[in-house]
C-alpha positions, 0 to 999 in steps of 0.5 A, a space after each residue: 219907746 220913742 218918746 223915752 228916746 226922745 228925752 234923753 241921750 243913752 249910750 248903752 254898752 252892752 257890758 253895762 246897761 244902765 240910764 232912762 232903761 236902756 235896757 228895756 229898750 234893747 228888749 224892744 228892738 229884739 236884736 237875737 243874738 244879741 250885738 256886742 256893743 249898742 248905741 243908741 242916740 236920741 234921733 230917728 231916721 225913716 227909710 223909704 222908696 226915696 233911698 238908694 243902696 250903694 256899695 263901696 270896696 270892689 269886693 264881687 260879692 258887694 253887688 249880690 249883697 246889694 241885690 239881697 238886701 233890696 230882696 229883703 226891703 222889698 219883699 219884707 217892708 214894701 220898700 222898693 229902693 230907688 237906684 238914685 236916691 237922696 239917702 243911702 244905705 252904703 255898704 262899706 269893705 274895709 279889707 284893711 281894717 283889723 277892727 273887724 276881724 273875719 266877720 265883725 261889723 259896723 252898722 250906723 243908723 244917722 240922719 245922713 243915711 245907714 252904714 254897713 262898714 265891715 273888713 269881709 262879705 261876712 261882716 256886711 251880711 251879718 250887719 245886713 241881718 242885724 238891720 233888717 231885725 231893727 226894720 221889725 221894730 221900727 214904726 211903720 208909716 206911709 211907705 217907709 219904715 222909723 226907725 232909731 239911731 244907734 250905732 252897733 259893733 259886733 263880732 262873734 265869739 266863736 267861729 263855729 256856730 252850727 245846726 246839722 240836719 239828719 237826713 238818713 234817717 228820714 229825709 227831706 227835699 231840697 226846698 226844705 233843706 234850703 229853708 233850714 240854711 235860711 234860719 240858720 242864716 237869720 241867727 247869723 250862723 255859719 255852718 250847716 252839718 248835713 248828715 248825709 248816711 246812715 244804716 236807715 238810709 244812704 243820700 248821696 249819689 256816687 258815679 262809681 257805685 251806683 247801687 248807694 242810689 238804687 239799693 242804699 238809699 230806700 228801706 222796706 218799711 218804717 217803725 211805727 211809734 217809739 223803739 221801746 214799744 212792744 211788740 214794735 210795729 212798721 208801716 209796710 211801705 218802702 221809704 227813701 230817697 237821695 240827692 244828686 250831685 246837681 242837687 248838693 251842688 244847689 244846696 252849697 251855692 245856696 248856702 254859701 250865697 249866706 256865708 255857710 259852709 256845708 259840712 257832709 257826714 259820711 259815717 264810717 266805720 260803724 252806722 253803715 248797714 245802708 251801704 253795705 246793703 248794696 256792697 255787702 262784700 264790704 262787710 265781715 261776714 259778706 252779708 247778705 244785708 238790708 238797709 235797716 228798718 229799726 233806729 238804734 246801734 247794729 253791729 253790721 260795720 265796714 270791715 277793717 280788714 279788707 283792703 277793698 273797704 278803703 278803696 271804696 271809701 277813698 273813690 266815695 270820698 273823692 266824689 264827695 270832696 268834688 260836691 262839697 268845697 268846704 275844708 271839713 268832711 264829718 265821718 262819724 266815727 261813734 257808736 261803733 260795735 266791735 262784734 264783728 272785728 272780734 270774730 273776724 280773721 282779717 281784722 284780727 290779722 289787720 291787728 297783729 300786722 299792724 301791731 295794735 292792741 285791740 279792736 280800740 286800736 283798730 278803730 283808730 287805725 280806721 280813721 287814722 287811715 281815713 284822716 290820710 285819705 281826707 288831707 290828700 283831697 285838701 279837707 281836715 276830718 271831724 269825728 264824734 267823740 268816740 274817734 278818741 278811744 285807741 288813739 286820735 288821728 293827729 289832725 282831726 277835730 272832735 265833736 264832743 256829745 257824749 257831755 264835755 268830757 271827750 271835748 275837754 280832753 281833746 282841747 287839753 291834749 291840743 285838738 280842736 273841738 266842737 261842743 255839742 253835747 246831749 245836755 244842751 244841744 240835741 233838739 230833738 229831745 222834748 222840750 216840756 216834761 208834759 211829754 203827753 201834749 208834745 210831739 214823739 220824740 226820742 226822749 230826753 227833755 231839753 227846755 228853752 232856757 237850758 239851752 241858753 244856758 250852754 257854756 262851750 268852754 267848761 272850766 276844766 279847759 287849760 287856760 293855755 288851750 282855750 283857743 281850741 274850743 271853736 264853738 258849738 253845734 246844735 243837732 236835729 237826730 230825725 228818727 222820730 221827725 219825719 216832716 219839715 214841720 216837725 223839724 222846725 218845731 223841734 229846731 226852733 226856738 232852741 235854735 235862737 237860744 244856741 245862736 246867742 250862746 255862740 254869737 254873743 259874750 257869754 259876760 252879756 247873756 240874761 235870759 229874762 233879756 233873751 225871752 223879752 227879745 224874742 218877742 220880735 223873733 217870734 214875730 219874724 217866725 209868723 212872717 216866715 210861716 214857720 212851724 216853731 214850738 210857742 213859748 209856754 
């Protein structure tokens, strides 16, 4: 790759990749996602111990950048950086510049020195990012590391790039769900959806109910093997946990230290047998309830009727909002039977007093009603696509994943929506139809390439409503993945794939690109000791 550079002056924009092989050379750097625009000169520079990291624009979080990207050289490189060096990596805040936007960036590699020019904290962490996957290309020598000249200018294409955790249905440690947020960092993504409760467990500790803690959050026993196996089978031994309030304040300061917002799921009105274990005087029938041991839809829901439900909710939300200071909270909001509502006098009087026409309606007058609660402690609701049916609360945003139908009707009537649909984005499908040598999963058969073949913003979206497509998520569901080294195995690289649908234009995907590329990414994966799925 050098001596091609050598020869030959290439400017390569990543809209046309032409002249000397341009494009081969991008593969060999490995940038994942890929950049928006890529320079590339004929020159090299050799960062070593001799250079210095300066900071530049007063911003407070230039100092903890600084200190990271140090962190980074030192420990990934060997590259200890001297305090009053000759060359420098200067990190520049342009606050006033408009070329960047909100998380845009500008790297230079010269023979003066390397830049990080952006207008946010944003924008130099991800320029961070992207000079630390060229560091990996880079020819290693005596104490420093050779690396090419070039100039990138990059900015994503959309504003919600996310990954989300179940943790309900088995749950995972703080040290692993700070691991987690450290790939979603790597892939320059920016929220991290933490699904926090189920009807197989409760993880969140509330002061004013303290039984979520003592009862919700452990079950009696697990399911052994797939829930379509008869007869079904379970272990026998009692399983949970939950995290404290210190714990998911850790979690959010870890993950804001990498520009990600937290985003708590706390399902309602269905998905909530767990809760109604402790409190079952929240349900329809009054119970009694056990937190639920079999994966699946069960028509055990909080009761729509009782003006006790929303009290509950309304003091649990409150706590929740102090934990997370992100604008959004998640409620769910699917798979909600309505059995229970039938049958019940106060949810049908609920119906008849409120004038609603049927269970459908009384479903969105849950969580119109919960979406008031939300706005008054200063956070937007986000619901699954099901929050659609009888009526959508005005201001709540749809996650679409029942396919793009519900995301393409939300957009067009005006609501933003997040695109995540089991097509492209459910990880914890398999990912070879040789579903013998693979790991259990649910089912479903979800490769590599379909996912990076994932298009947020379908054609049936008006044009003059484009803008309300914020992005895409992919989802790791963990009935059947009960360790970290599952959930990266079934996370990752289907994670590389998403990041790179949601980063880069969707004019500059090549997937033959994106697999040559992530021959350094699988590389960085080794480094990090990752339990990733090997390319095939």
């Amino acid at each position: 790759m050098r001596k091609l550079l050598s020869t030959c002056f290439i400017a390569v924009s990543i809209l046309v990749l032409n002249g000397c092989g341009a494009g081969d050379q991008i593969n060999q750097i490995g940038f994942v996602p890929l950049p928006t625009e890529i320079s590339l000169e004929k020159g090299e520079t050799t960062i070593n111990q001799e250079w210095a990291i300066i900071e530049n624009g007063g911003h407070d979080d230039l100092r903890s950048l600084k200190e990271l990207l140090a962190e980074n050289l030192a420990v990934d490189y060997g590259i200890s950086v001297s305090r009053q060096g000759g060359q420098k990596i200067a990190l520049n805040i342009e606050p006033d510049n408009p070329t960047f936007g909100k998380e845009g960036y500008a790297l230079a590699v010269s023979e003066d020195g390397v830049k990080i020019n952006a207008g946010t904290p944003n924008g130099i962490f991800y320029g961070i990012q992207t000079l630390r996957q060229l560091l990996d290309s880079g020819d290693k020598t005596d104490g420093g590391i050779t690396i090419n000249q070039l100039t990138v200018n990059d900015a994503p294409r959309f504003q919600w790039r996310g990954m989300h955790l179940d943790v309900a249905r088995h749950f995972f440690d703080v040290k692993f769900v700070k691991r987690y947020i450290d790939y979603l960092a790597m892939h320059k993504m920016n929220i991290f959806h933490w699904h926090l409760t189920e009807d197989q467990g409760w993880r969140v500790a509330i002061d004013q109910y303290p039984k979520l803690a003592e009862i919700s959050a452990y079950r009696d026993e697990s399911l052994i093997g797939h829930y379509r196996d008869k007869p079904r089978q379970y272990d026998g031994k009692r399983y949970g946990g939950f995290y404290s309030k210190d714990e998911m304040r850790e979690v959010v300061q870890y993950a804001k230290g990498r520009y990600i917002t937290v985003v708590p799921e706390i399902e309602m009105p269905g998905h909530a047998k767990a809760a109604l274990a402790a409190y079952p005087e929240l349900s329809c029938t009054g119970g009694p309830h056990k937190v639920e041991k079999l994966w699946g839809v069960h028509k055990e829901v909080f009761c729509a009727g009782k003006k006790e439900t929303f009290e509950f909710l309304e003091n649990v939300l409150t706590e929740v909002a102090t934990i997370f200071p992100g604008p959004y909270v998640h409620i769910g909001g699917d798979e909600c039977p309505k059995n229970r509502w039938k049958e019940h006098d106060l949810d049908q009087q609920r119906i008849a007093a409120e004038g609603l026409h049927d269970e459908h309606e009384l479903q969105s007058y849950f969580i119109k009603r919960i979406e008031g609660i939300l706005n008054g402690l200063g956070k937007r609701l986000i619901g699954w696509d099901e929050i659609l049916e009888g009526g959508l609360a005005p201001g709540a945003i749809v996650q679409s994943w029942r396919g793009m139908d519900g995301g393409i009707a939300a957009a067009n009537a005006g609501h933003e929506v997040i695109m995540s649909p089991t097509s492209h984005a459910y990880f914890d499908y398999y990912q070879s139809e040789d579903k013998e040598n693979e790991p259990l999963a649910i089912g479903g058969f979800l490769p590599l390439e379909k996912v990076y073949q994932f298009e947020p913003v379908p054609p049936e979206i008006d044009q003059d409503k484009l803008h309300y497509i914020l992005g895409g998520q992919g989802n790791v569901w963990t009935e059947y993945i009960s360790t970290p080294e599952k959930a990266e195995y079934m996370a990752i690289p289907r994670m590389s794939a998403m990041a790179e649908v949601l980063w880069s234009q969707e004019k500059d995907r090549d997937y033959e690109s994106f697999t040559s590329r992530m021959k350094w990414q699988y590389k960085r994966l080794d480094r990090m000791k990752v339990n990733y799925r090997k390319p095939e």
